[in-house]
C-alpha positions as CSV (number, residue, x, y, z in Angstrom):
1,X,56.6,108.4,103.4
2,X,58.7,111.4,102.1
3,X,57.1,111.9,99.1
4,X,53.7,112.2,100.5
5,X,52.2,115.6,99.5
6,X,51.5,117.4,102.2
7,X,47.9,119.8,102.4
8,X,46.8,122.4,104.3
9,X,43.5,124.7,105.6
10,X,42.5,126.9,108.3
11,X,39.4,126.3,110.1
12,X,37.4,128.2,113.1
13,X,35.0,127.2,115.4
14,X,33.5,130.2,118.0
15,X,31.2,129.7,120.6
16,X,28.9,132.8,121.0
17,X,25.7,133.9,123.2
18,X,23.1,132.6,120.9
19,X,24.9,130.4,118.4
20,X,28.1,128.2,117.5
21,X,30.4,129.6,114.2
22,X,31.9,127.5,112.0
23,X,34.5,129.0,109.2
24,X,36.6,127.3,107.1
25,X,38.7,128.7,103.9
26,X,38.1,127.3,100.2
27,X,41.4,126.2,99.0
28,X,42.6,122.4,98.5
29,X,46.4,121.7,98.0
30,X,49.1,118.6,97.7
31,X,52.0,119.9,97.8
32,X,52.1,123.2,96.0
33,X,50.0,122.7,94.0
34,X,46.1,124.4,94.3
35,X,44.1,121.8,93.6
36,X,41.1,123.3,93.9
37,X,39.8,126.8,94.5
38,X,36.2,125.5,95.8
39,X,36.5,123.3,98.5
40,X,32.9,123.4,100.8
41,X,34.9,122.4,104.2
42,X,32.1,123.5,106.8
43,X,29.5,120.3,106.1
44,X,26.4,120.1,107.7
45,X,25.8,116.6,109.1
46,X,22.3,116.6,109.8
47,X,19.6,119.9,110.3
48,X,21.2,121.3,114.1
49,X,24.8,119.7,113.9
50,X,27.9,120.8,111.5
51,X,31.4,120.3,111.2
52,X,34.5,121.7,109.6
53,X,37.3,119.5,108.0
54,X,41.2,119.7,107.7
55,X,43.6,116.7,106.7
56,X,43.6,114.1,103.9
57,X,41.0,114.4,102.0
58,X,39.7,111.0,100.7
59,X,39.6,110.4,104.2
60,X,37.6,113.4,105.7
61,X,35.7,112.4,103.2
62,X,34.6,108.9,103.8
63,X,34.5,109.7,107.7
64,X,31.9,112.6,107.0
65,X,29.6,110.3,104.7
66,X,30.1,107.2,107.5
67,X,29.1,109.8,110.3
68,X,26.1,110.9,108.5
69,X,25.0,107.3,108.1
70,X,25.3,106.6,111.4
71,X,23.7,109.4,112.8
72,X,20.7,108.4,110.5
73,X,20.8,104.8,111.9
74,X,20.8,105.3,115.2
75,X,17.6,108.3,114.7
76,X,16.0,104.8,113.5
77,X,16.8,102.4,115.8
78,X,16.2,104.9,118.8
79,X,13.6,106.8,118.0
80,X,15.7,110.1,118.8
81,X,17.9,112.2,117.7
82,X,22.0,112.2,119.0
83,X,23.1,114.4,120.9
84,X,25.8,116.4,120.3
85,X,28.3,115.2,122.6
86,X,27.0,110.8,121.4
87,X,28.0,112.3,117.7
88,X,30.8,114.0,119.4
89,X,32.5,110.6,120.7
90,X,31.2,108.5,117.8
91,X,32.8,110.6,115.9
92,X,36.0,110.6,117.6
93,X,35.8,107.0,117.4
94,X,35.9,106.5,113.9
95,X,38.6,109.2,113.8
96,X,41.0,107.1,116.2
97,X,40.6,103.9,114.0
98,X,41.1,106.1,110.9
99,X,44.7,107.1,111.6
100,X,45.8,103.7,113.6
101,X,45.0,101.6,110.6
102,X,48.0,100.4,108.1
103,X,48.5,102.6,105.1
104,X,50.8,103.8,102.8
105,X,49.1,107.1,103.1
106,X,48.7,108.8,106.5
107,X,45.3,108.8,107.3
108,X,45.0,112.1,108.9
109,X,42.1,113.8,109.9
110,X,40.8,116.9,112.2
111,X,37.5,117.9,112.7
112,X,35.6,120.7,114.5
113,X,32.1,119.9,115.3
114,X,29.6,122.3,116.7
115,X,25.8,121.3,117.3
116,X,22.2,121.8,118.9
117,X,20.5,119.7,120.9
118,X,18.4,119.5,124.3
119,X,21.0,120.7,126.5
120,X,22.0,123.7,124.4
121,X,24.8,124.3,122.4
122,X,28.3,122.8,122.1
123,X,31.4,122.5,120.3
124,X,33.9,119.8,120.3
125,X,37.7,119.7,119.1
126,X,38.3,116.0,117.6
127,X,41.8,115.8,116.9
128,X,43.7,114.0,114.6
129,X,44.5,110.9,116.7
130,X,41.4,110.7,118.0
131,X,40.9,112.5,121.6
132,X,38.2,114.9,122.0
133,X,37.6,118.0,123.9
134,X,35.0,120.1,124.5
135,X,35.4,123.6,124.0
136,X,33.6,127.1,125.8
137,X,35.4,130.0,123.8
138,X,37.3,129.2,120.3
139,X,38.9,126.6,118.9
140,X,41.4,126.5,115.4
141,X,42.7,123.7,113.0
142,X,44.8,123.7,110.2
143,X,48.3,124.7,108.7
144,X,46.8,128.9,109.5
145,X,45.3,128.0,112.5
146,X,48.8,129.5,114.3
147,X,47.9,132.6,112.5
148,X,44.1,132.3,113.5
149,X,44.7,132.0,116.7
150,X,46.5,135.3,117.2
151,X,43.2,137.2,116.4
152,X,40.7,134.4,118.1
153,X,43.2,134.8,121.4
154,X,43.4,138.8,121.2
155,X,39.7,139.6,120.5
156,X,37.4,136.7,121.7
157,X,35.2,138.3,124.0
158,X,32.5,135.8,125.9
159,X,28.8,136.6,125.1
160,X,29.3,137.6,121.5
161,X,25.9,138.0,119.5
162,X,25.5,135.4,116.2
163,X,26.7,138.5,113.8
164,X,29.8,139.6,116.0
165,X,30.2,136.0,116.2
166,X,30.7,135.5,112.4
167,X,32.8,138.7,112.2
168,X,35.1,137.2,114.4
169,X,35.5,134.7,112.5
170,X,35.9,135.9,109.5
171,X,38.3,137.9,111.0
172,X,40.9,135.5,111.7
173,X,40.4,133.7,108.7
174,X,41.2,136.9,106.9
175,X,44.1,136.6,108.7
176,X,45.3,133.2,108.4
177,X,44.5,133.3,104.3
178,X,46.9,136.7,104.4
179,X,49.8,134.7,105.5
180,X,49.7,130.6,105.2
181,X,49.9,129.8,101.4
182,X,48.1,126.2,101.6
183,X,44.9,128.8,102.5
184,X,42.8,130.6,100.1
185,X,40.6,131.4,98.0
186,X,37.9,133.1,100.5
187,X,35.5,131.4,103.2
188,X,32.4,129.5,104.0
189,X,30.6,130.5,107.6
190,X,28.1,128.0,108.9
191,X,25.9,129.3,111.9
192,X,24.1,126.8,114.3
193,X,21.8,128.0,116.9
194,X,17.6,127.7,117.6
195,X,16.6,128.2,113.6
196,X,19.4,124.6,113.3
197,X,22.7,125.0,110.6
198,X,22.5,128.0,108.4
199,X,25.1,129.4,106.0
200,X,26.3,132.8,106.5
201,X,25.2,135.1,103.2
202,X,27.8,135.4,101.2
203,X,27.3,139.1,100.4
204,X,28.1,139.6,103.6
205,X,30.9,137.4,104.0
206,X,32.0,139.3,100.4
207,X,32.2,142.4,102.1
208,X,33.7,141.8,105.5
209,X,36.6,140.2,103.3
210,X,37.2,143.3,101.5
């Protein structure tokens, strides 16, 4: 069990006026070692739900692709789209099995969810060994997420527009790539709000990280 590499990421997830932010950095590592330099780890599920990732990641992996699956299915069989909370706990469900089953590799795996649906928008912490909580402000995840969380619990501010939102964001991000070594490498920022998951442009994410 000692000589499992560790990784490591920072991810964000802000709840604003008009719209739920999702950040993530780029960098993959297993040990040391960069592995690679452009990782996507905000992932839209479906066209009004998204979620970052953080942990191992052939599992984050096969979790994301079962979720999607599932979420198609049960469109199908219901004749209506989840909502975010059902994709919330379904979610959290699979995440709960992931890490109980027998491995010789840990079968970690954190995920921040944020989503549209009839009752407005929401976003949900689903930890690594499977609980899940709802959150109204910010949420972080991720080896930078202690540094993260020194600008998200200094400068949130409640009712912050879609583009203060993604500053915010960024923000932290900034600061969490500054100091944690396992992330790097720049960011991706998904927004979800009426117009459903959208990625941030990245000439403006290239200059707020300059």
């Amino acid at each position: 069990m000692k000589d499992v590499l560790k990784t490591g990421t920072t991810t964000v997830g802000v709840v604003c006026k008009d719209a739920i932010v999702l950040a993530a950095d780029k960098r993959a590592t297993a040990g040391n070692f960069i592995v690679d330099k452009k990782v996507e780890k905000v992932v839209p599920i479906n066209d009004k739900m998204a979620l970052t990732m953080a942990g191992t990641v052939s599992d984050v992996q096969l979790l994301i692709k079962l979720i999607k699956a599932e979420l198609k299915l049960k469109t199908l069989r219901t004749n209506r789209e989840s909502t975010v909370k059902e994709a919330a706990h379904l979610m959290s469900g699979m995440v709960y099995s992931n890490i109980r089953k027998m491995s010789m590799i840990p079968g970690i795996s954190h995920f921040l969810l944020g989503g549209l649906d009839t009752s407005g928008l929401h976003l949900f912490d689903l930890y690594p060994d499977g609980s899940i909580t709802e959150i109204d402000d910010f949420v972080s995840s991720g080896s930078g997420s202690v540094i993260a969380y020194g600008v998200l619990e200094n400068d949130y501010k409640k009712d912050m527009s879609k583009e203060e939102g993604v500053n915010f964001a960024i923000r932290a991000l900034s600061a969490a790539l500054q100091r944690d070594a396992a992330s790097g490498e720049g960011v991706d920022v998904y927004v979800i709000s009426k117009k459903g998951v959208e990625k941030a442009a990245q000439k403006m994410l290239d200059t707020k990280l300059k």
